[in-house]
Phi, psi and omega in degrees: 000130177286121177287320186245163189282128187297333192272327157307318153323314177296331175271003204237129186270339184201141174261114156321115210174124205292341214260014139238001191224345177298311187283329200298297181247043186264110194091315204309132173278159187066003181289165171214132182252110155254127179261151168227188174246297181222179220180129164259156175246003163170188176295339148229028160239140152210162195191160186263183149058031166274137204250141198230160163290088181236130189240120172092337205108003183251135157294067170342326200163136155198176187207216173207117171267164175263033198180099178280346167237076176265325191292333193279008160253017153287157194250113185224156173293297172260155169209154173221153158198107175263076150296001160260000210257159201246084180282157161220150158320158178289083174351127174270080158318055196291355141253100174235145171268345208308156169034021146239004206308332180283359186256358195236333184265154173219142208224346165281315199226148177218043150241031204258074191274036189244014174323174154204088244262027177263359181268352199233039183236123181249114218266001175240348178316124198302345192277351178289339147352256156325323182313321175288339095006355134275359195055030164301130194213316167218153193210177167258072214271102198274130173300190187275173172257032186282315193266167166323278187270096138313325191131227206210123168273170199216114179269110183287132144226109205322163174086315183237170202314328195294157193282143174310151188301171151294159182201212198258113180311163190243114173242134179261107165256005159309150174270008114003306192287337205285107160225150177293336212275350193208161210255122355262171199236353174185168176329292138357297179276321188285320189279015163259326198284330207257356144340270191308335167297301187326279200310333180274335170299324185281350195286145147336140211229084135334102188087214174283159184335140154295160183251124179255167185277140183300358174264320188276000160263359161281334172297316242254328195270325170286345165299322195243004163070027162268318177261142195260167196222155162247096209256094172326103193193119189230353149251214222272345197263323200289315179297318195295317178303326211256352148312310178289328204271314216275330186307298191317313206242355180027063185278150180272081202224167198215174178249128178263138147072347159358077173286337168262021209246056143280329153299343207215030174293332147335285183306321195258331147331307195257046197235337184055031174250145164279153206247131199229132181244182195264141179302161156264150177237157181307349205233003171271164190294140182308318179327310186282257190010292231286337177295343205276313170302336164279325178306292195290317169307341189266356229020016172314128148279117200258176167194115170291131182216155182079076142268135222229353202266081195268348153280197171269025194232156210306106165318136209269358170279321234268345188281338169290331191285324176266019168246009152279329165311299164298316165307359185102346187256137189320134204285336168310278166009254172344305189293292199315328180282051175199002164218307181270358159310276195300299128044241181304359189253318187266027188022073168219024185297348175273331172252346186214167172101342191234176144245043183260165193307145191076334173313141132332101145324073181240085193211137187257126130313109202252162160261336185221179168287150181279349171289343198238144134013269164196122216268145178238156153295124154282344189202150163220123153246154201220111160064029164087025167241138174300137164222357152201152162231125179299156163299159168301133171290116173302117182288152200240178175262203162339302207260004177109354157308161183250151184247000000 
């Protein structure tokens, strides 16, 4: 009898099942076996009753039994098993300020690409604490919108020690860039200031090679599009400049934050980039709500960043999912902007973002779907290590006693 749907069946690398998997991982150290009730594994899939392999920090395998608890005669180091519980991959944050902001911004120069925002990330700092209590599992950590040129965004795992990865340079058409005290002074002045870079990185070399500074051979790689850029521009003329910079220069590039780009749905449609808006809140405007739904009609791919909630109060990705939900957008969507979206824009969809086989266990445990108000984490793993677990809800009698 077929257990899965022929095209899902075609995806699933192994049927958890003892009578294969029994002689294979019998014993074996370090596995770890998570059983859920249901799971999304990427922007289109989701399914019950799965149980995944995780080995090394990897997901190793995973499947859908017809008897889920067939799994417990597997030999494993750890088990989890939530038959109720909802997992997703681990939030991406892919523009975050967090436990840098005074580090990030530079204010003397607003062409500065040899900035490097892994120098201004402190692996002890409290706010990372709680960031998994949001289903934060990883993030980017971005210069500011100050400078033109910011510098190198820095791909993360809040907390801990090792230094961050490289990730997509950072460009501002914002007016955050705009200083009197300095070049540029207005819209205008910044695409004549990065003009005047280009042409002098493209002029011709007299004598020997010229030598660039490891920022300007990073500049020099978003020209020829081995590097990807992120471009800051929240209205509608800001968007449009920086549409033109990316057509002129065919930059492999994605957009932050396009607070106008309800004007300019057109343009960006036929422009194919995708997009990262700022979370929602109980307190934002029908205006804002109503872009995630303009976006999406248009087939604009969106993805949300900059989570702050770093207190004991409703996380502001997870308060964003459920008011795209309410707004009409499909709830896969929804999870997908806040993981396998960003993901793929911080070109790290092969290691985060998903739960398919070889991804980083990088997996959030739900009490509810993370779309609905409220749904809490029961478990976070970050490369198949805890980094938060809810306490057991104490069972009661009858009568209402805690036993």
């Amino acid at each position: 009898m077929r257990l899965f749907p022929t095209s899902t069946a075609a995806l699933l690398p192994l049927f958890l099942t003892p009578s294969i998997l029994s002689t294979q991982l019998h014993a074996q150290k370090s596995l770890r076996i998570l059983q859920v009730g249901s799971a999304q594994l990427d922007a289109k899939q989701q399914l019950k009753n799965l149980s995944f392999v995780l080995r090394a920090g990897k997901i190793q395998e995973f499947g859908r039994q017809a008897n889920p608890s067939q799994g417990s005669r597997l030999s494993a180091e750890k088990r989890w098993s939530f038959p109720k519980g909802f997992a997703t991959a681990g939030f991406v944050d892919i523009h975050s300020s967090l436990g840098a902001k005074n580090e990030l911004a530079e204010q003397v120069v607003s062409f500065f690409p040899d900035f490097d925002a892994a120098d201004a990330y402190d692996p002890a700092d409290p706010a990372w604490k709680l960031l998994a209590r949001c289903g934060v599992t990883s993030l980017v950590l971005a210069p500011s919108n100050t400078s033109l040129v910011g510098g190198l965004a820095a791909f993360l795992r809040p907390g801990q020690s090792e230094r961050p990865a490289a990730s997509y340079m950072k460009f501002s058409f914002t007016r955050s860039m705009l200083n009197r005290e300095r070049e540029p002074t207005s819209l205008l002045g910044a695409s004549d200031l990065l003009k005047r870079k280009i042409e002098r990185l493209q002029a011709p070399s007299v004598g020997a090679p010229r030598k660039l500074s490891p920022g300007m051979a990073r500049f020099a790689q978003v020209l020829s599009g081995k590097q990807s850029v992120g471009i800051a521009c929240q209205t509608r003329a800001e968007i449009l400049q920086a549409i033109r910079l990316i057509k002129t220069h065919r930059l492999n590039a994605f957009l932050l934050h396009v607070d106008e780009a309800e004007f300019v749905l057109d343009q960006l449609a036929k422009s194919q980039l995708s997009v990262v808006l700022r979370p929602l809140s109980l307190q934002s405007s029908a205006r804002k709500r109503k872009l995630p739904q303009l976006l999406a009609a248009k087939g604009i791919p969106f993805a949300f960043a900059g989570e702050e909630s770093t207190r004991m109060d409703l996380p502001q990705l997870q308060c964003t999912l459920a008011l795209l939900v309410q707004a009409g957008i499909d709830p896969m969507r929804a999870i997908a902007s806040v993981t396998s979206v960003p993901a793929r824009l911080a070109g790290l969809d092969k290691q985060v973002g998903s739960l398919l086989r070889g991804r980083d266990a990088d997996i959030v445990v739900w009490s509810h779907p993370p779309t609905e108000l409220r749904a809490r984490p029961l478990l976070v793993l970050r490369r198949g290590e805890v980094l938060y677990e809810a306490s057991p809800t104490p069972k009661t009698s009858k009568k209402g006693a805690k036993l």
